[in-house]
C-alpha positions as CSV (number, residue, x, y, z in Angstrom):
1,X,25.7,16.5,18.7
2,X,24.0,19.7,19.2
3,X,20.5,20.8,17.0
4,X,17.8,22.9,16.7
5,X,14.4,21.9,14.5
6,X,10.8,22.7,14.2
7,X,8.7,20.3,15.5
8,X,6.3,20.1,12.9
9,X,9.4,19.5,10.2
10,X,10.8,16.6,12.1
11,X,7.3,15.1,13.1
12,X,6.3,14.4,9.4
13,X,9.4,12.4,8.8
14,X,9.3,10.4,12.1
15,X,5.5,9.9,10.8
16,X,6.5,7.7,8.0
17,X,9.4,6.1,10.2
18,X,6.5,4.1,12.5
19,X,5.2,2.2,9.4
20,X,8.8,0.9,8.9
21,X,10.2,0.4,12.4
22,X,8.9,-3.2,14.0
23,X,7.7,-2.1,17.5
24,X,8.9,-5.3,18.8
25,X,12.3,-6.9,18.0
26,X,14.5,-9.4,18.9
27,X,17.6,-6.5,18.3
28,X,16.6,-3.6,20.2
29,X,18.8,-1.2,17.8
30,X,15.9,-2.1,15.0
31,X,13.1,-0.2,16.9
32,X,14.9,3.2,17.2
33,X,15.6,5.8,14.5
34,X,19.3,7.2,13.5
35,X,19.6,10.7,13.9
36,X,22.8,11.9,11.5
37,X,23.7,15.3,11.7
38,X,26.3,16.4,9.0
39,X,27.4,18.7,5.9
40,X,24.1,20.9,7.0
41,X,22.0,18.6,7.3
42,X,19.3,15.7,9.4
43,X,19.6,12.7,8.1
44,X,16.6,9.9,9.4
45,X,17.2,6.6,8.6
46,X,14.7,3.8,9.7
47,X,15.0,-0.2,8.8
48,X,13.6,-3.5,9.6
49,X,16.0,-5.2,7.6
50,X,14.1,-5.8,4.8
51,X,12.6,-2.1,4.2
52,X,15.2,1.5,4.7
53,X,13.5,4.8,5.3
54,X,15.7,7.2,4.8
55,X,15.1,11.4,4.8
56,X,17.4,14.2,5.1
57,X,16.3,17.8,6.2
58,X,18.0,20.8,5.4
59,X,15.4,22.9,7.4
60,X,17.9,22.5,10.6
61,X,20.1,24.7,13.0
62,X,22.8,22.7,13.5
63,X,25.3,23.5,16.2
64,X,27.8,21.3,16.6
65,X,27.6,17.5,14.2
66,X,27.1,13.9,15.5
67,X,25.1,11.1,15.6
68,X,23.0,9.1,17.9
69,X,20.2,6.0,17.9
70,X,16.6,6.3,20.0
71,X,13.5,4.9,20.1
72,X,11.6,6.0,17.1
73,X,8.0,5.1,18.7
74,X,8.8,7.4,21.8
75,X,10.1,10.2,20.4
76,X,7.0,10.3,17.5
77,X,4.9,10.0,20.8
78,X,6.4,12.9,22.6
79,X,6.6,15.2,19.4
80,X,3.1,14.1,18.8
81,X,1.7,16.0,21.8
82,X,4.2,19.1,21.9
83,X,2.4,22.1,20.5
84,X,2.5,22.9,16.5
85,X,5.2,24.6,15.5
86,X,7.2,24.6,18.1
87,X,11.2,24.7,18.4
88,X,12.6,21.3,19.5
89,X,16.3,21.6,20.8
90,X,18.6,18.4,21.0
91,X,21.6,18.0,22.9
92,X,23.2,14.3,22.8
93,X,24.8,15.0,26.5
94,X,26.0,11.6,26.6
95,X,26.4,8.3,24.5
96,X,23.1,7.0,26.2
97,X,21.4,10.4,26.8
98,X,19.8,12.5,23.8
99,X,17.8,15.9,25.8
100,X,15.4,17.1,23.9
101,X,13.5,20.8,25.5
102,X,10.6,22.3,24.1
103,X,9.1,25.3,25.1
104,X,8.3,24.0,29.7
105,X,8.9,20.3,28.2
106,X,12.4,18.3,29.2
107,X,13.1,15.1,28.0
108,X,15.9,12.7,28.4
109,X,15.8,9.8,26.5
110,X,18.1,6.6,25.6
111,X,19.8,6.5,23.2
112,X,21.9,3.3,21.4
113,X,25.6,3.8,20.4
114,X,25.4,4.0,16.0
115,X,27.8,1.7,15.3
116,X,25.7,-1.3,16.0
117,X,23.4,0.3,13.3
118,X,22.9,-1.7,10.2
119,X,24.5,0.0,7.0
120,X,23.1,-0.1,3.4
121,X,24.7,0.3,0.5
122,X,23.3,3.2,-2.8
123,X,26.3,2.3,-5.2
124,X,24.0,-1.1,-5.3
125,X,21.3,0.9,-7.9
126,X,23.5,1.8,-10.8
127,X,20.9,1.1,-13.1
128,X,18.8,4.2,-15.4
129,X,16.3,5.5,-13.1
130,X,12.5,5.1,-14.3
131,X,10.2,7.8,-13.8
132,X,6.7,7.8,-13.0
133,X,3.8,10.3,-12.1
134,X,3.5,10.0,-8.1
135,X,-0.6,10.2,-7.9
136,X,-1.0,7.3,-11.0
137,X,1.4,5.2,-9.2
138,X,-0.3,5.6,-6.2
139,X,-3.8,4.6,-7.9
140,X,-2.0,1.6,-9.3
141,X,-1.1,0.2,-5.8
142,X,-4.5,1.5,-4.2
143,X,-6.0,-0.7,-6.5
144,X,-4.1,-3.5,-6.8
145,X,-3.3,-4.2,-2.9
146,X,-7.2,-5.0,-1.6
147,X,-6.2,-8.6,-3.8
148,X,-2.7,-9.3,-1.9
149,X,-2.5,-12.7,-0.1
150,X,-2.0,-13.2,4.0
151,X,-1.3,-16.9,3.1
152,X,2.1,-17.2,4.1
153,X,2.6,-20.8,3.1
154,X,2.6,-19.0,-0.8
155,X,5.0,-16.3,0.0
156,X,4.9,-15.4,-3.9
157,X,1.2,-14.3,-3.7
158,X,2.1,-12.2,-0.4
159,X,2.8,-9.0,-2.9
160,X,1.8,-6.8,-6.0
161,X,3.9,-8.2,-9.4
162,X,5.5,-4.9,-11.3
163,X,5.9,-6.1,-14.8
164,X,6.2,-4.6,-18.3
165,X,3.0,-4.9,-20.2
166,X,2.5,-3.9,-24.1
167,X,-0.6,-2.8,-25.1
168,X,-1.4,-0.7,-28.8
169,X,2.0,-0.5,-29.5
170,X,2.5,1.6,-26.0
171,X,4.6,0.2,-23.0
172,X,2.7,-0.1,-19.5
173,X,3.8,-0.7,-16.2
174,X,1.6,-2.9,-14.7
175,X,0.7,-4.1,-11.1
176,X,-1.3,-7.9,-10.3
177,X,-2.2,-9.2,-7.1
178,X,-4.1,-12.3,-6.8
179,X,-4.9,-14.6,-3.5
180,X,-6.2,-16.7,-5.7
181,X,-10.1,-15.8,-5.0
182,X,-9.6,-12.4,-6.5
183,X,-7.4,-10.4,-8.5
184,X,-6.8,-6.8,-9.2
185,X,-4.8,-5.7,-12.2
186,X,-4.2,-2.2,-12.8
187,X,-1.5,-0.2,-15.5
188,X,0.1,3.0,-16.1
189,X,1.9,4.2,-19.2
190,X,5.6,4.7,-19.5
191,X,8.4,6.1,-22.0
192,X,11.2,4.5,-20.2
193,X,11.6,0.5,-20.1
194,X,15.3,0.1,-20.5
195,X,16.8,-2.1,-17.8
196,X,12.9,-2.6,-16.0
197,X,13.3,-6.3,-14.0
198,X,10.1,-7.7,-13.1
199,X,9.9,-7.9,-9.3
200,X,7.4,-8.8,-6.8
201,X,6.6,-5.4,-4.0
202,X,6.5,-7.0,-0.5
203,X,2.9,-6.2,1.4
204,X,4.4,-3.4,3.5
205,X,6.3,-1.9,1.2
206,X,3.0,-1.6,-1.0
207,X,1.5,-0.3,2.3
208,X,4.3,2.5,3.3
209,X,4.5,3.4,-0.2
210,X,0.9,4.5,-0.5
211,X,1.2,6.7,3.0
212,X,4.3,8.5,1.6
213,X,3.0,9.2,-2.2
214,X,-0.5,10.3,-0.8
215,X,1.4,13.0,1.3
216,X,4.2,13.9,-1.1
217,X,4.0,15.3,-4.8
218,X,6.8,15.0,-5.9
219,X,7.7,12.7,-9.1
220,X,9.0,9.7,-8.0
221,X,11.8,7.7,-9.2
222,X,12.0,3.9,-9.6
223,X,15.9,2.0,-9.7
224,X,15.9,-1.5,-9.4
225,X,19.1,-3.9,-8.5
226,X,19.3,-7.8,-8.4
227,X,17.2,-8.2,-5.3
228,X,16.5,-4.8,-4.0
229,X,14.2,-1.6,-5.5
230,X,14.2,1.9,-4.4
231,X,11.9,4.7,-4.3
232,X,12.7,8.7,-5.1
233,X,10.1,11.0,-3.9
234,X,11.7,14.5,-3.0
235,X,14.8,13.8,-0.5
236,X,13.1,10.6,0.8
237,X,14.8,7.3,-0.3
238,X,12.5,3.8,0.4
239,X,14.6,1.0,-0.2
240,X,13.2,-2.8,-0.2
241,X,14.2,-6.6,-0.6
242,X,11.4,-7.9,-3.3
243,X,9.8,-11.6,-2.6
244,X,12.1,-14.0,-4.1
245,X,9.8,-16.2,-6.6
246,X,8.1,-16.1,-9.4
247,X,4.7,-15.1,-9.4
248,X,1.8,-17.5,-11.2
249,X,0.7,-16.8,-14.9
250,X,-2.3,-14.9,-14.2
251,X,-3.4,-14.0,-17.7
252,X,-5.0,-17.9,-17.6
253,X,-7.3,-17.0,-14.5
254,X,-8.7,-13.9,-16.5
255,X,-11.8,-14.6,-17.9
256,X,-12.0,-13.3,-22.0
257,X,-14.8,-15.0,-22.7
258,X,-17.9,-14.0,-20.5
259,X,-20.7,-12.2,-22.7
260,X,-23.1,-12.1,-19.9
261,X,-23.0,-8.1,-18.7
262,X,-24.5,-6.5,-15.9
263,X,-24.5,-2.7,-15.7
264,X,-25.3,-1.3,-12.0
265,X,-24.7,2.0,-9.9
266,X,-21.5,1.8,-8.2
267,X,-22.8,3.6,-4.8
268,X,-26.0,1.5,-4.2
269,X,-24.2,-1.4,-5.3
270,X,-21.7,-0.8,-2.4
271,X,-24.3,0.8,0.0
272,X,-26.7,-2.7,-0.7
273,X,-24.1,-4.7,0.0
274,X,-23.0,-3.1,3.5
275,X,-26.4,-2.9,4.5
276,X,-27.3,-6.9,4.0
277,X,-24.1,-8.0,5.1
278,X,-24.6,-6.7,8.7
279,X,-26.7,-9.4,9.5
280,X,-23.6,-11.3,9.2
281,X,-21.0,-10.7,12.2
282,X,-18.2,-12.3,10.7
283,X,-18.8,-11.7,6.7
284,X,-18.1,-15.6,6.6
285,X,-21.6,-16.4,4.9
286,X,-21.9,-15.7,1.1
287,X,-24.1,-12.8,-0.5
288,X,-26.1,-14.1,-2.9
289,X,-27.3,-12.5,-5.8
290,X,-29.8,-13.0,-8.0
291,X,-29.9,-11.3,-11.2
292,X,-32.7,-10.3,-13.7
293,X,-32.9,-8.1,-16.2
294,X,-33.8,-4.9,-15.0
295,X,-32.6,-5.5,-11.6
296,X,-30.5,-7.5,-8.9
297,X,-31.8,-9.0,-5.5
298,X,-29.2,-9.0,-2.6
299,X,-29.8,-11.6,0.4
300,X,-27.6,-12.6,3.4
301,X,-28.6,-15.3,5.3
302,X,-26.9,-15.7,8.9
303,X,-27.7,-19.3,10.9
304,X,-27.1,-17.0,14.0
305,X,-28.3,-13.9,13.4
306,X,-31.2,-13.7,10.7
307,X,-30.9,-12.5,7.1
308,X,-31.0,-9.6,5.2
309,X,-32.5,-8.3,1.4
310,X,-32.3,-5.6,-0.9
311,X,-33.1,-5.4,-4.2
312,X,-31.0,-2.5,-6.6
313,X,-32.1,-1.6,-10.1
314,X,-29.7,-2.9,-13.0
315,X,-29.4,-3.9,-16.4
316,X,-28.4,-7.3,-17.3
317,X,-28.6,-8.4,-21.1
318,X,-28.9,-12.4,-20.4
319,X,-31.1,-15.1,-18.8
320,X,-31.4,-14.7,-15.0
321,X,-28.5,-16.3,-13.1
322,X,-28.2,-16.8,-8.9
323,X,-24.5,-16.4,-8.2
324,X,-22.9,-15.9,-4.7
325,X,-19.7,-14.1,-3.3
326,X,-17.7,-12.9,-0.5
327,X,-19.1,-10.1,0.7
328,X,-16.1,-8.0,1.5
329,X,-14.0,-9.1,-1.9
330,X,-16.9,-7.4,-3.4
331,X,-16.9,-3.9,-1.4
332,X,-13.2,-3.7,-1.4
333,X,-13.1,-4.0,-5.6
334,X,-16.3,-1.7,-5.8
335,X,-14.9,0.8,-4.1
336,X,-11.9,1.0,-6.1
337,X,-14.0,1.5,-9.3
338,X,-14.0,5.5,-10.4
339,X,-17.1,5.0,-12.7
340,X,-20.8,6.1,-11.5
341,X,-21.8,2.5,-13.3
342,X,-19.7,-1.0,-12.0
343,X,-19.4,-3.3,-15.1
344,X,-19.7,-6.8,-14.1
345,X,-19.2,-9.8,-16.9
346,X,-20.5,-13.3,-16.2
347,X,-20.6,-16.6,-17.7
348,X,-22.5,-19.0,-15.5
349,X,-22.7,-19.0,-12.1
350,X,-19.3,-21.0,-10.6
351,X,-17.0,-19.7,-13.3
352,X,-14.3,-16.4,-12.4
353,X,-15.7,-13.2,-13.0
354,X,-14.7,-9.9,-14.5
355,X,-15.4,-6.5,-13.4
356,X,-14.5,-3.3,-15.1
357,X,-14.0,0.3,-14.6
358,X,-15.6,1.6,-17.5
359,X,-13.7,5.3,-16.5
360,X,-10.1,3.3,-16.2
361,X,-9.9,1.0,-19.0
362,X,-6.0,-0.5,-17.8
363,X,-7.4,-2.0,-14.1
364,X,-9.8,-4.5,-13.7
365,X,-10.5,-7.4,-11.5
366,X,-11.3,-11.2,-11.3
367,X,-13.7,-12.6,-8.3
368,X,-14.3,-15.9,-8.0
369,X,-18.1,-17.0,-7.0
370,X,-18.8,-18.9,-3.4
371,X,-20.4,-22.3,-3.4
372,X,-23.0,-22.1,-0.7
Protein backbone atom coordinates (compact mmCIF):
# COMPACT_ATOMS: atom_id res chain seq x y z
CA UNK A 1 0.00 0.00 0.00
CA UNK A 2 1.69 2.88 -1.45
CA UNK A 3 -0.09 6.79 -1.43
CA UNK A 4 0.35 10.11 -1.79
CA UNK A 5 -2.27 13.00 -0.20
CA UNK A 6 -2.41 16.57 0.93
CA UNK A 7 -2.23 17.00 4.33
CA UNK A 8 -4.85 19.42 4.74
CA UNK A 9 -7.43 16.82 2.68
CA UNK A 10 -6.81 13.94 4.93
CA UNK A 11 -6.64 16.12 8.26
CA UNK A 12 -10.36 17.26 7.90
CA UNK A 13 -11.54 13.65 7.69
CA UNK A 14 -9.32 12.31 10.52
CA UNK A 15 -10.92 15.55 12.34
CA UNK A 16 -14.31 14.06 12.49
CA UNK A 17 -12.78 10.44 13.10
CA UNK A 18 -11.58 11.66 17.00
CA UNK A 19 -15.30 12.40 18.01
CA UNK A 20 -16.04 8.70 17.06
CA UNK A 21 -13.00 6.73 18.08
CA UNK A 22 -12.93 5.86 22.07
CA UNK A 23 -9.41 6.86 23.12
CA UNK A 24 -9.44 4.12 25.57
CA UNK A 25 -10.57 0.53 24.81
CA UNK A 26 -10.66 -2.74 26.00
CA UNK A 27 -9.87 -3.91 21.93
CA UNK A 28 -7.01 -1.92 20.86
CA UNK A 29 -8.21 -2.36 17.00
CA UNK A 30 -11.26 0.19 18.15
CA UNK A 31 -8.94 3.26 18.70
CA UNK A 32 -7.20 3.23 15.27
CA UNK A 33 -8.59 4.26 11.89
CA UNK A 34 -8.73 1.92 8.55
CA UNK A 35 -6.97 3.24 5.80
CA UNK A 36 -8.54 1.41 2.34
CA UNK A 37 -6.93 2.23 -0.58
CA UNK A 38 -8.81 0.97 -3.79
CA UNK A 39 -10.78 1.58 -7.26
CA UNK A 40 -9.05 5.23 -6.96
CA UNK A 41 -9.74 5.90 -3.96
CA UNK A 42 -9.13 6.58 0.39
CA UNK A 43 -11.54 5.14 2.12
CA UNK A 44 -11.59 6.20 6.27
CA UNK A 45 -13.61 4.18 8.28
CA UNK A 46 -13.84 4.86 12.20
CA UNK A 47 -16.21 2.87 14.82
CA UNK A 48 -16.92 2.37 18.35
CA UNK A 49 -19.29 -0.23 17.74
CA UNK A 50 -22.14 1.50 18.17
CA UNK A 51 -21.35 4.70 15.77
CA UNK A 52 -19.35 4.12 11.85
CA UNK A 53 -17.54 7.04 10.35
CA UNK A 54 -16.93 6.37 7.12
CA UNK A 55 -15.30 8.90 4.22
CA UNK A 56 -13.81 8.20 0.95
CA UNK A 57 -11.44 10.68 -0.95
CA UNK A 58 -10.86 10.77 -4.47
CA UNK A 59 -8.28 13.67 -4.07
CA UNK A 60 -5.44 10.91 -3.81
CA UNK A 61 -2.26 9.61 -5.77
CA UNK A 62 -2.36 6.23 -5.37
CA UNK A 63 0.49 4.07 -6.17
CA UNK A 64 0.13 0.71 -5.57
CA UNK A 65 -3.58 -0.47 -3.37
CA UNK A 66 -3.81 -1.97 0.19
CA UNK A 67 -4.98 -1.56 3.44
CA UNK A 68 -3.78 -1.07 6.83
CA UNK A 69 -5.16 -0.16 10.71
CA UNK A 70 -3.30 2.80 13.01
CA UNK A 71 -3.96 4.76 15.68
CA UNK A 72 -6.30 7.47 14.70
CA UNK A 73 -5.41 9.87 17.76
CA UNK A 74 -1.61 9.80 16.79
CA UNK A 75 -1.76 10.17 13.33
CA UNK A 76 -4.55 13.40 13.79
CA UNK A 77 -1.68 14.51 16.26
CA UNK A 78 1.19 14.29 13.91
CA UNK A 79 -0.83 15.79 10.84
CA UNK A 80 -2.01 18.39 13.17
CA UNK A 81 1.37 20.05 13.56
CA UNK A 82 2.90 19.37 9.89
CA UNK A 83 2.71 22.54 7.87
CA UNK A 84 -0.69 23.50 5.73
CA UNK A 85 -0.77 22.04 2.68
CA UNK A 86 1.74 19.95 2.62
CA UNK A 87 2.26 16.48 0.72
CA UNK A 88 2.03 13.44 3.06
CA UNK A 89 3.48 10.25 1.43
CA UNK A 90 2.55 6.70 2.91
CA UNK A 91 4.27 3.58 2.41
CA UNK A 92 2.79 0.46 4.54
CA UNK A 93 6.55 -1.22 4.52
CA UNK A 94 5.30 -3.86 6.60
CA UNK A 95 2.11 -5.41 8.27
CA UNK A 96 3.01 -3.51 11.52
CA UNK A 97 4.81 -0.45 9.93
CA UNK A 98 2.80 2.41 8.00
CA UNK A 99 5.91 5.40 7.06
CA UNK A 100 4.54 8.38 6.58
CA UNK A 101 7.30 11.50 5.24
CA UNK A 102 6.50 14.96 5.01
CA UNK A 103 8.49 17.53 3.75
CA UNK A 104 12.13 16.87 6.85
CA UNK A 105 9.40 14.82 8.86
CA UNK A 106 9.64 10.74 9.12
CA UNK A 107 7.35 8.77 10.84
CA UNK A 108 6.94 5.14 11.43
CA UNK A 109 3.97 4.13 13.03
CA UNK A 110 2.00 0.74 14.12
CA UNK A 111 -0.16 -0.38 12.47
CA UNK A 112 -2.94 -3.51 13.27
CA UNK A 113 -3.46 -6.22 10.66
CA UNK A 114 -7.44 -5.30 8.98
CA UNK A 115 -8.85 -8.30 9.31
CA UNK A 116 -9.54 -8.06 12.98
CA UNK A 117 -11.45 -4.86 11.88
CA UNK A 118 -15.09 -4.89 12.56
CA UNK A 119 -17.29 -5.06 9.26
CA UNK A 120 -20.67 -3.34 8.68
CA UNK A 121 -23.08 -4.01 6.49
CA UNK A 122 -25.09 -0.95 3.66
CA UNK A 123 -27.49 -3.53 2.00
CA UNK A 124 -29.03 -3.18 5.82
CA UNK A 125 -30.75 0.53 4.61
CA UNK A 126 -32.92 -0.55 1.79
CA UNK A 127 -35.48 1.81 2.73
CA UNK A 128 -36.47 5.46 0.47
CA UNK A 129 -33.96 7.78 1.60
CA UNK A 130 -35.41 11.10 3.39
CA UNK A 131 -33.98 14.30 2.59
CA UNK A 132 -33.50 17.22 4.58
CA UNK A 133 -31.83 20.79 4.38
CA UNK A 134 -28.26 20.26 6.29
CA UNK A 135 -28.27 23.89 8.21
CA UNK A 136 -32.28 23.39 9.57
CA UNK A 137 -31.30 19.98 10.69
CA UNK A 138 -28.49 21.18 12.36
CA UNK A 139 -30.58 24.02 14.22
CA UNK A 140 -33.01 21.27 15.14
CA UNK A 141 -30.28 19.26 17.16
CA UNK A 142 -28.54 22.50 18.38
CA UNK A 143 -31.56 23.14 19.93
CA UNK A 144 -32.90 20.21 21.12
CA UNK A 145 -29.47 18.60 22.70
CA UNK A 146 -28.84 21.38 25.74
CA UNK A 147 -32.21 19.07 27.32
CA UNK A 148 -30.58 15.49 26.76
CA UNK A 149 -30.24 13.40 29.99
CA UNK A 150 -26.73 12.14 31.69
CA UNK A 151 -28.98 9.87 33.89
CA UNK A 152 -27.96 6.63 32.81
CA UNK A 153 -30.35 4.67 35.05
CA UNK A 154 -33.10 6.15 32.20
CA UNK A 155 -31.26 5.17 29.13
CA UNK A 156 -34.39 6.30 27.03
CA UNK A 157 -34.04 10.07 28.09
CA UNK A 158 -30.12 9.74 27.23
CA UNK A 159 -31.04 11.05 23.44
CA UNK A 160 -33.13 13.40 21.11
CA UNK A 161 -36.67 11.50 19.93
CA UNK A 162 -37.06 11.94 15.81
CA UNK A 163 -40.70 11.64 15.21
CA UNK A 164 -43.25 12.59 12.60
CA UNK A 165 -45.30 15.48 13.80
CA UNK A 166 -48.46 17.06 11.78
CA UNK A 167 -49.17 20.37 12.06
CA UNK A 168 -51.81 22.66 9.50
CA UNK A 169 -52.12 19.94 7.40
CA UNK A 170 -48.13 19.93 6.78
CA UNK A 171 -45.75 17.00 7.94
CA UNK A 172 -42.82 17.95 10.42
CA UNK A 173 -39.95 16.19 11.57
CA UNK A 174 -39.56 16.86 14.91
CA UNK A 175 -36.76 16.43 17.66
CA UNK A 176 -37.64 16.30 21.89
CA UNK A 177 -35.24 15.92 24.57
CA UNK A 178 -36.37 16.05 28.05
CA UNK A 179 -34.25 15.08 31.49
CA UNK A 180 -37.17 15.59 32.93
CA UNK A 181 -36.37 19.29 34.45
CA UNK A 182 -36.36 20.75 30.99
CA UNK A 183 -37.32 20.11 27.57
CA UNK A 184 -36.47 21.36 24.18
CA UNK A 185 -38.67 20.64 21.21
CA UNK A 186 -37.85 21.86 17.90
CA UNK A 187 -39.35 20.86 14.06
CA UNK A 188 -38.58 21.18 10.51
CA UNK A 189 -40.81 20.59 7.53
CA UNK A 190 -40.73 17.72 5.13
CA UNK A 191 -42.31 16.35 1.80
CA UNK A 192 -41.17 12.90 2.31
CA UNK A 193 -42.61 10.61 5.24
CA UNK A 194 -42.90 7.26 3.59
CA UNK A 195 -41.26 4.48 5.56
CA UNK A 196 -40.00 7.38 8.54
CA UNK A 197 -39.64 4.97 12.00
CA UNK A 198 -39.50 6.93 15.07
CA UNK A 199 -36.13 6.40 16.72
CA UNK A 200 -34.30 7.74 19.56
CA UNK A 201 -30.46 9.60 18.36
CA UNK A 202 -27.89 8.38 20.89
CA UNK A 203 -26.04 11.62 22.79
CA UNK A 204 -22.90 11.32 20.67
CA UNK A 205 -24.35 10.74 17.61
CA UNK A 206 -26.42 14.08 18.29
CA UNK A 207 -22.89 15.49 19.17
CA UNK A 208 -20.75 14.24 15.99
CA UNK A 209 -23.57 15.08 13.87
CA UNK A 210 -23.62 18.68 14.72
CA UNK A 211 -19.55 18.97 14.16
CA UNK A 212 -19.91 17.35 10.60
CA UNK A 213 -23.19 19.38 9.29
CA UNK A 214 -21.65 22.78 10.76
CA UNK A 215 -18.63 22.06 8.47
CA UNK A 216 -20.31 20.46 5.42
CA UNK A 217 -23.10 21.88 3.14
CA UNK A 218 -24.06 19.49 1.55
CA UNK A 219 -27.90 18.06 1.70
CA UNK A 220 -28.05 15.33 3.81
CA UNK A 221 -29.76 12.19 3.51
CA UNK A 222 -31.63 10.21 6.28
CA UNK A 223 -32.26 5.96 5.77
CA UNK A 224 -33.43 4.30 8.65
CA UNK A 225 -33.32 0.20 9.30
CA UNK A 226 -34.78 -1.82 12.29
CA UNK A 227 -32.20 -0.70 14.71
CA UNK A 228 -29.70 1.39 12.90
CA UNK A 229 -29.95 5.11 10.97
CA UNK A 230 -27.52 6.56 8.68
CA UNK A 231 -26.45 9.88 7.63
CA UNK A 232 -25.51 11.19 3.82
CA UNK A 233 -23.68 14.36 3.75
CA UNK A 234 -21.41 14.47 0.56
CA UNK A 235 -19.17 11.07 0.49
CA UNK A 236 -19.40 10.88 4.29
CA UNK A 237 -21.64 8.02 5.67
CA UNK A 238 -22.46 8.17 9.78
CA UNK A 239 -24.01 5.13 10.72
CA UNK A 240 -25.57 4.53 14.37
CA UNK A 241 -27.38 1.96 16.73
CA UNK A 242 -30.54 4.12 18.16
CA UNK A 243 -31.51 3.74 22.11
CA UNK A 244 -33.74 0.76 22.29
CA UNK A 245 -37.01 2.14 24.28
CA UNK A 246 -39.56 4.09 24.02
CA UNK A 247 -39.34 7.53 24.89
CA UNK A 248 -42.13 9.11 27.55
CA UNK A 249 -45.24 11.00 26.16
CA UNK A 250 -44.10 14.40 26.48
CA UNK A 251 -46.97 16.31 24.96
CA UNK A 252 -48.48 15.78 28.90
CA UNK A 253 -45.45 17.71 30.48
CA UNK A 254 -46.11 20.72 28.04
CA UNK A 255 -47.83 23.33 29.55
CA UNK A 256 -51.06 24.78 27.13
CA UNK A 257 -52.58 26.44 29.62
CA UNK A 258 -50.32 29.30 31.16
CA UNK A 259 -51.76 32.89 30.39
CA UNK A 260 -49.29 34.64 32.47
CA UNK A 261 -46.63 36.28 29.77
CA UNK A 262 -43.44 37.84 30.32
CA UNK A 263 -41.76 39.71 27.38
CA UNK A 264 -37.83 40.38 28.07
CA UNK A 265 -34.60 41.14 25.98
CA UNK A 266 -32.94 38.01 25.11
CA UNK A 267 -29.22 39.48 25.61
CA UNK A 268 -29.61 41.13 29.07
CA UNK A 269 -31.68 38.36 30.05
CA UNK A 270 -28.72 36.08 29.46
CA UNK A 271 -26.04 38.68 30.35
CA UNK A 272 -28.17 39.21 34.04
CA UNK A 273 -28.11 35.90 34.54
CA UNK A 274 -24.29 35.16 34.06
CA UNK A 275 -23.48 38.06 35.98
CA UNK A 276 -25.56 36.94 39.34
CA UNK A 277 -24.83 33.59 39.01
CA UNK A 278 -21.05 34.00 39.57
CA UNK A 279 -21.45 34.42 43.11
CA UNK A 280 -22.36 30.87 42.83
CA UNK A 281 -19.21 28.44 42.24
CA UNK A 282 -21.08 25.44 41.54
CA UNK A 283 -24.56 26.89 39.89
CA UNK A 284 -26.12 24.49 42.60
CA UNK A 285 -28.16 27.42 44.34
CA UNK A 286 -31.36 28.57 42.50
CA UNK A 287 -31.83 32.11 40.73
CA UNK A 288 -34.71 33.64 41.88
CA UNK A 289 -36.77 35.80 40.14
CA UNK A 290 -39.08 38.11 40.96
CA UNK A 291 -41.34 39.54 38.46
CA UNK A 292 -43.39 42.84 38.23
CA UNK A 293 -44.85 44.48 35.62
CA UNK A 294 -42.48 46.51 34.04
CA UNK A 295 -39.53 44.70 35.15
CA UNK A 296 -37.72 41.51 36.66
CA UNK A 297 -35.30 41.37 39.77
CA UNK A 298 -32.49 38.66 39.50
CA UNK A 299 -30.85 37.44 42.95
CA UNK A 300 -28.34 34.59 43.78
CA UNK A 301 -27.81 33.95 47.09
CA UNK A 302 -24.50 31.63 47.90
CA UNK A 303 -24.17 30.39 51.80
CA UNK A 304 -20.39 30.43 50.88
CA UNK A 305 -19.74 33.06 48.87
CA UNK A 306 -22.35 36.08 49.10
CA UNK A 307 -25.08 36.95 46.64
CA UNK A 308 -25.68 38.69 43.80
CA UNK A 309 -28.72 41.23 42.12
CA UNK A 310 -29.76 42.74 39.01
CA UNK A 311 -32.75 43.98 38.03
CA UNK A 312 -33.72 43.99 33.79
CA UNK A 313 -36.56 45.87 32.35
CA UNK A 314 -39.63 43.61 31.14
CA UNK A 315 -43.20 43.39 30.53
CA UNK A 316 -45.31 41.03 32.36
CA UNK A 317 -49.19 41.32 31.97
CA UNK A 318 -50.18 39.60 35.45
CA UNK A 319 -49.87 39.98 39.28
CA UNK A 320 -46.27 39.76 40.49
CA UNK A 321 -45.00 36.23 40.97
CA UNK A 322 -41.33 35.04 42.82
CA UNK A 323 -40.31 31.94 40.90
CA UNK A 324 -36.83 30.24 41.00
CA UNK A 325 -34.70 28.08 38.51
CA UNK A 326 -31.56 26.50 37.62
CA UNK A 327 -29.36 28.94 36.55
CA UNK A 328 -27.67 27.18 33.76
CA UNK A 329 -31.12 25.30 32.27
CA UNK A 330 -31.97 28.93 31.84
CA UNK A 331 -28.69 30.30 29.81
CA UNK A 332 -28.46 27.13 27.81
CA UNK A 333 -32.47 27.57 26.46
CA UNK A 334 -31.89 31.49 26.12
CA UNK A 335 -29.21 31.23 24.17
CA UNK A 336 -30.81 28.98 21.74
CA UNK A 337 -33.65 31.57 21.23
CA UNK A 338 -33.11 33.65 17.64
CA UNK A 339 -35.59 36.38 18.78
CA UNK A 340 -34.26 40.02 20.22
CA UNK A 341 -37.39 39.40 22.79
CA UNK A 342 -37.45 35.74 25.08
CA UNK A 343 -41.23 34.86 25.57
CA UNK A 344 -41.70 33.27 28.75
CA UNK A 345 -45.39 31.85 29.90
CA UNK A 346 -46.26 31.25 33.55
CA UNK A 347 -48.97 30.00 35.66
CA UNK A 348 -47.95 30.11 39.23
CA UNK A 349 -44.82 29.76 40.65
CA UNK A 350 -44.12 25.61 41.01
CA UNK A 351 -45.97 24.66 37.88
CA UNK A 352 -43.59 23.77 34.26
CA UNK A 353 -43.06 26.62 32.28
CA UNK A 354 -42.99 27.55 28.57
CA UNK A 355 -40.71 29.56 26.71
CA UNK A 356 -40.98 30.59 23.11
CA UNK A 357 -38.99 31.78 20.21
CA UNK A 358 -41.25 34.29 18.92
CA UNK A 359 -38.75 34.27 15.46
CA UNK A 360 -39.13 30.15 15.35
CA UNK A 361 -42.55 29.27 15.97
CA UNK A 362 -41.78 25.01 15.66
CA UNK A 363 -39.15 24.92 18.89
CA UNK A 364 -39.85 25.77 22.26
CA UNK A 365 -39.01 24.65 25.67
CA UNK A 366 -40.36 23.48 29.09
CA UNK A 367 -38.40 24.41 32.49
CA UNK A 368 -39.40 23.36 35.49
CA UNK A 369 -39.11 25.97 38.67
CA UNK A 370 -36.60 25.04 41.77
CA UNK A 371 -38.03 24.84 45.22
CA UNK A 372 -35.68 26.79 47.44
Amino acid sequence: MKFEIKRDVLLKSLNFVQGVVEKKNTLPILSNVLLDLKNNKLTIIATDLDIIFYDEISDVKILSDGNTTTSAAVLFDILRKITSNSNLKFDLKSENKLSLKSDNSDFNLLCLPPDNFPTFQLDEFNESEIKINNKNFLKLLNKTKISISNDDTRHYLNGVFMHLTESNGKNFLTGVATDSHRLSSSSLEIDNTQDFRPFILPRKTVFQLCSLLSEISEPLLIQISENKVMFLIGKIRLISKVIDGKFPDYQKVVPTNNKKVLVVKTKDFISSIERVATVSLDRKEGLKINISKDHIQLSVNSANSGDGNEKIQANFNGENINISFNSKYLIDIASEVEDSNLKINLNDSVSPVLIEDISDKNSYYVIMPMKI
